[in-house]
C-alpha positions in Angstrom: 130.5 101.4 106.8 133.1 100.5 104.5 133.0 101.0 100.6 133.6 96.8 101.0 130.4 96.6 103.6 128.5 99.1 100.5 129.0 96.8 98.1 128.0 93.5 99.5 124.9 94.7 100.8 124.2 96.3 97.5 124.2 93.1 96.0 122.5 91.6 98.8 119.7 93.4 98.1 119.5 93.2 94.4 120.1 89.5 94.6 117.3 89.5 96.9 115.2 91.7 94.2 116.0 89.4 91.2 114.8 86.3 92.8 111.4 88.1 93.2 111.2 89.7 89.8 112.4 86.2 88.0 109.5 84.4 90.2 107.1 87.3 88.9 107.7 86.9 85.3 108.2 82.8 85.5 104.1 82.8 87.2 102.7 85.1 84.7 102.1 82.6 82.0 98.7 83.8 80.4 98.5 85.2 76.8 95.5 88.0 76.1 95.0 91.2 73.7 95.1 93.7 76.4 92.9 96.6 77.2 95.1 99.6 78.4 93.6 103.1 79.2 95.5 106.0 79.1 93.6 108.9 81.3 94.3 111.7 83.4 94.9 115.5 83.0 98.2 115.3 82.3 99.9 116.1 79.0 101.2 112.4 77.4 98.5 110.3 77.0 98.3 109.8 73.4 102.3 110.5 72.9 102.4 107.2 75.4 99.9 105.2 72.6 101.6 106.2 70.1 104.6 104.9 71.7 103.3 101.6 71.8 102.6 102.0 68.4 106.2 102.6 67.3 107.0 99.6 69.8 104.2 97.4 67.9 105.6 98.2 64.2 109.0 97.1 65.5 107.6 93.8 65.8 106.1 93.7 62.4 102.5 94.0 63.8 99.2 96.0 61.9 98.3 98.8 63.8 94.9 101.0 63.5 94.4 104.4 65.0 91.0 105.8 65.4 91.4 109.9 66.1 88.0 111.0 67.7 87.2 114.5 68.3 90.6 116.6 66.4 90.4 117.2 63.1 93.9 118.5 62.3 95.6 116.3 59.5 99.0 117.8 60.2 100.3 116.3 63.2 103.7 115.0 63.3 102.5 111.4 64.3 100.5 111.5 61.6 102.9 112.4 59.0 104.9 110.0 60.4 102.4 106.7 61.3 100.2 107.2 58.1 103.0 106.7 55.8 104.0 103.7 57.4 102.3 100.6 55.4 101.1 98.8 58.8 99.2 101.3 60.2 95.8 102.4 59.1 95.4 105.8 60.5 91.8 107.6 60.7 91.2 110.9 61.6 87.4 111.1 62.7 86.5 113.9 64.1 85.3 117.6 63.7 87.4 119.4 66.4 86.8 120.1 69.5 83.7 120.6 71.0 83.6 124.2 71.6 84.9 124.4 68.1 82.2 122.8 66.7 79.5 124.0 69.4 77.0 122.0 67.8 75.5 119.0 69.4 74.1 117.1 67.0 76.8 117.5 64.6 79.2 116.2 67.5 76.8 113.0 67.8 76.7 112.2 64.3 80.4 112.6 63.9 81.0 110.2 66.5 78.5 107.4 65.6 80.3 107.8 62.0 83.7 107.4 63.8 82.4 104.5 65.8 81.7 102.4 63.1 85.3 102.6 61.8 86.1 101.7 64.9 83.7 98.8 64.9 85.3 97.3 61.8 89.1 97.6 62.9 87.7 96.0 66.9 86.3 93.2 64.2 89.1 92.7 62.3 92.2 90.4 63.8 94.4 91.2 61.2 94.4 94.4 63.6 97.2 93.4 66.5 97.0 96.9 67.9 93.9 99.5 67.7 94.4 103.2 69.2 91.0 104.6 70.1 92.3 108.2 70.6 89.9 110.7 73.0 87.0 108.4 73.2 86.7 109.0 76.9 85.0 112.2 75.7 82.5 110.3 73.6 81.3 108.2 76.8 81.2 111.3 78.8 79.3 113.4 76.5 76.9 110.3 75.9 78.1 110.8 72.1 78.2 107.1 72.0 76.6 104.7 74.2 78.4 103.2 76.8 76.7 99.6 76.5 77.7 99.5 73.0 80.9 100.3 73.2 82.0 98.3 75.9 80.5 95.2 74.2 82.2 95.9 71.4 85.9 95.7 73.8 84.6 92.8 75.1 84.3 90.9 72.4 87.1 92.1 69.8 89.3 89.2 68.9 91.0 87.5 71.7 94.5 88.7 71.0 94.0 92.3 69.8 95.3 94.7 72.0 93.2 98.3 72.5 94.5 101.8 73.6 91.8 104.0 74.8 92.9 107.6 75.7 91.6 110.8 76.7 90.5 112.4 80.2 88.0 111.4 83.4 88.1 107.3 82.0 84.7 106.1 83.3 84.4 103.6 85.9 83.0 100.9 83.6 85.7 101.7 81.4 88.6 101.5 83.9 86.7 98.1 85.7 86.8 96.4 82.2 91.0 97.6 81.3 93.7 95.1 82.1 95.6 98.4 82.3 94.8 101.3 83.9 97.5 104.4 84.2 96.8 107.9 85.1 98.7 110.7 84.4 99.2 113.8 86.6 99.2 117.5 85.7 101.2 119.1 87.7 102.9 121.9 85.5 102.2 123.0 82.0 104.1 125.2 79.2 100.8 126.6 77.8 99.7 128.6 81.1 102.7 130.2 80.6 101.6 131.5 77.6 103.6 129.3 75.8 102.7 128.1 72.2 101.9 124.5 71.2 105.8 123.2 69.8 106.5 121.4 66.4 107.9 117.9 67.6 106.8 118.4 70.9 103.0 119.1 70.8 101.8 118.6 67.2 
């Protein structure tokens, strides 16, 4: 086949892949705060919210970030969100859980996190909220499910809500507009590799 022959049939086919993506877009017409969890084993799930973070302030939007579970304060994203004026950045937890080893403590911690959250899934001045690692919450029955879920259901109608963290519950993933999961399939740090400025904190 000719370089000529290449050509055509190259645009052929992308011709033929525009009209469908144009027809795509031009049905999906609705307007909705989305839900969008972030799960999976893979390394990337909160770099991706804080992505859309980034992507939201570009826009001029308010942003809150709930931070369950860590308890570092020296992150680079949140040297960098919190001094931003339109985000609201809360760090609510104690560490992780076999740093803390303590049940209870874990449960209150979370209940007190939750109700931060509350106010921000309350609030519509909010246009994005980041619920950082609250699958582990649901899965350690830190929180209850009911609760929370109700409380996604009926934030304001336009908010959009970022839930990360690993094994996303079935009720969570049912009730997400957005569900994507990502893959571990290789990882610096069984290498014996350190955590990386820039990279991972």
């Amino acid at each position: 086949m000719s370089e000529t022959e290449l050509n055509n049939r190259h645009k052929e086919r992308m011709a033929k892949k525009k009209a469908l993506i144009d027809a795509s877009i031009a049905s999906a017409t609705k307007q909705k705060g989305l839900l969008i969890v972030l799960t999976g084993n893979g390394k990337g799930k909160s770099s991706s919210a804080f992505g859309m973070v980034a992507r939201a302030l570009g826009h001029g939007m308010k942003v809150g970030v709930a931070q369950f579970i860590k308890a570092r304060t020296d992150t680079g994203e949140e040297a960098f969100f919190s001094r931003q004026p339109q985000v609201d950045w809360q760090v609510l937890g104690d560490g992780f859980t076999w740093d803390t080893q303590d049940r209870n403590q874990d449960i209150a911690t979370a209940e007190r996190g939750w109700r931060v959250a509350q106010q921000m899934l309350t609030d519509a001045s909010y246009h994005v909220v980041v619920l950082d690692e609250l699958t582990y919450l649901l899965n350690y029955q830190y929180l209850d499910s009911d609760v929370v879920l109700n409380n996604l259901i009926n934030r304001p109608p336009m908010q959009h809500v970022i839930v990360t963290g690993r094994a996303a519950s079935e009720a969570l993933c049912a009730l997400a507009d957005t569900v994507s999961e990502i893959q571990d399939i290789k990882h610096a740090y069984r290498d014996g590799i350190q955590a990386q400025l820039g990279i991972d904190l």
